[in-house]
Structures are given as C-alpha cells and as structure tokens.
C-alpha positions, -999 to 999 in steps of 0.1 A, spaced: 276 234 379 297 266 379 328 250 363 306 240 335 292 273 329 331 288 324 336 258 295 307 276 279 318 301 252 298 338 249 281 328 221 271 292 237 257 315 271 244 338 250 219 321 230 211 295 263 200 327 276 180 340 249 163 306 244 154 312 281 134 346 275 123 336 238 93 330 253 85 355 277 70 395 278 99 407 258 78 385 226 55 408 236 69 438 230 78 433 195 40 418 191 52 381 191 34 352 204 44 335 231 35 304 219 60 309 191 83 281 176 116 286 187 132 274 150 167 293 142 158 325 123 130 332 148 160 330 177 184 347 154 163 371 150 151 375 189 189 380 197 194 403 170 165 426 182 176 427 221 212 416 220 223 441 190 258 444 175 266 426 208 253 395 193 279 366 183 275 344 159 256 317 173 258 296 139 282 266 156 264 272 188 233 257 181 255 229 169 277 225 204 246 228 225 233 201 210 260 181 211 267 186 245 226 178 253 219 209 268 196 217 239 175 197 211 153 201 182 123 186 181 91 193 164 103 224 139 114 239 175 146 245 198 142 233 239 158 227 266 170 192 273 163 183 312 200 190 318 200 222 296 170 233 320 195 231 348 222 248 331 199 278 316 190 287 353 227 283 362 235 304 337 205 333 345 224 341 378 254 350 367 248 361 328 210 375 325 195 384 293 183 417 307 223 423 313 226 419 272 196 442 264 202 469 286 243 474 271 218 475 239 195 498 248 223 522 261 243 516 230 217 526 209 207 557 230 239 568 230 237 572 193 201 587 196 198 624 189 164 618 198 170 602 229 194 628 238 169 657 231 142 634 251 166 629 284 172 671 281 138 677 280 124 652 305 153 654 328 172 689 322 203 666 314 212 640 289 226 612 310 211 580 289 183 578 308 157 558 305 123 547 328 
C-alpha cells in the first residue's frame, strides 16, 4: 500500500485524514456531535479549525478520492469506501492528523501574546508550551 500512499497529493492525505478524526473527541472540543454528517462545508470547516493556514485546498480532492474509490457520498454524507478504510489507516501511520494540529496549535501560539505571557508565568520561560 505504501506506493499508493506517495501517488496521493497533500491535499488528497490531508483531507483522508481529517475524514478519519471527523468523527472523534476533537468534534468534541468545538461542541460538535459525533454523529455529525460529514457533507463538505462541515469537513472544510473541521480542517480549517485544526489544520489552519496549513490547510490546502481540498476542492479537486473530494473529486479524485472519489474517483479513485477511496471515498463516496452517500446519504447527504462523505465515507470511506472499504478500500478507502484500508488506505485511511495506511495513511494514519505515517501522516496523523494530530501531526497537522499540533504545527497549528504551535503556529498560532507563536503569534499569541497571551500564550507567551501564559508559558512565562506558568513555566518561568516562553518556549511554546503547552500541557
């Protein structure tokens, strides 16, 4: 499967991995259900809350995914297709969603003057830290 993943372009592996976690406690942090429908502005806007500016345009990406069967739409809703299944946990070990959030989150608190005056206070030095 491997050689397949590299054929994949960031924008394809990116929103394969955010379909993966659209669904799971990070919905709960922004108060979202679960249970969701995973239509396109829900997902667009999933990756644009986690991913950031580091979010491609996944426009033609829904369209090659489903072209290549590895997603579908069905019922008001994007899935994986039984292949895609196999390809989304492929794709987890080597390009995990966390891996997209946290360059977010560290982007973001870079910029933070808040975050800066939190890390000096809590830590005694502002190193972007977080936890």
């Amino acid at each position: 499967m491997q050689h397949q993943l590299e054929e994949l372009s960031l924008a394809e592996k990116q929103l394969i991995s955010t379909l993966n976690w659209f669904r799971s406690h990070y919905a709960l942090y922004q108060g979202l259900d679960q249970d969701r429908p995973a239509t396109l502005s829900a997902v667009e806007q999933f990756g644009r809350d986690w991913i950031g500016r580091f979010k491609e345009n996944w426009g033609p990406a829904f369209v090659t995914l489903s072209e290549k069967e590895i997603i579908s739409f069905e019922g008001g809703s994007y899935q994986f297709t039984p292949y895609g299944s196999q390809v989304k946990e492929d794709l987890e070990m080597v390009f995990p969603f966390y891996q997209m959030e946290y360059d977010n989150f560290f982007d973001q608190a870079e910029n933070s003057n808040s975050h800066q005056k939190f890390c000096e206070r809590v830590y005694g030095l502002n190193l972007t830290q977080h936890g």
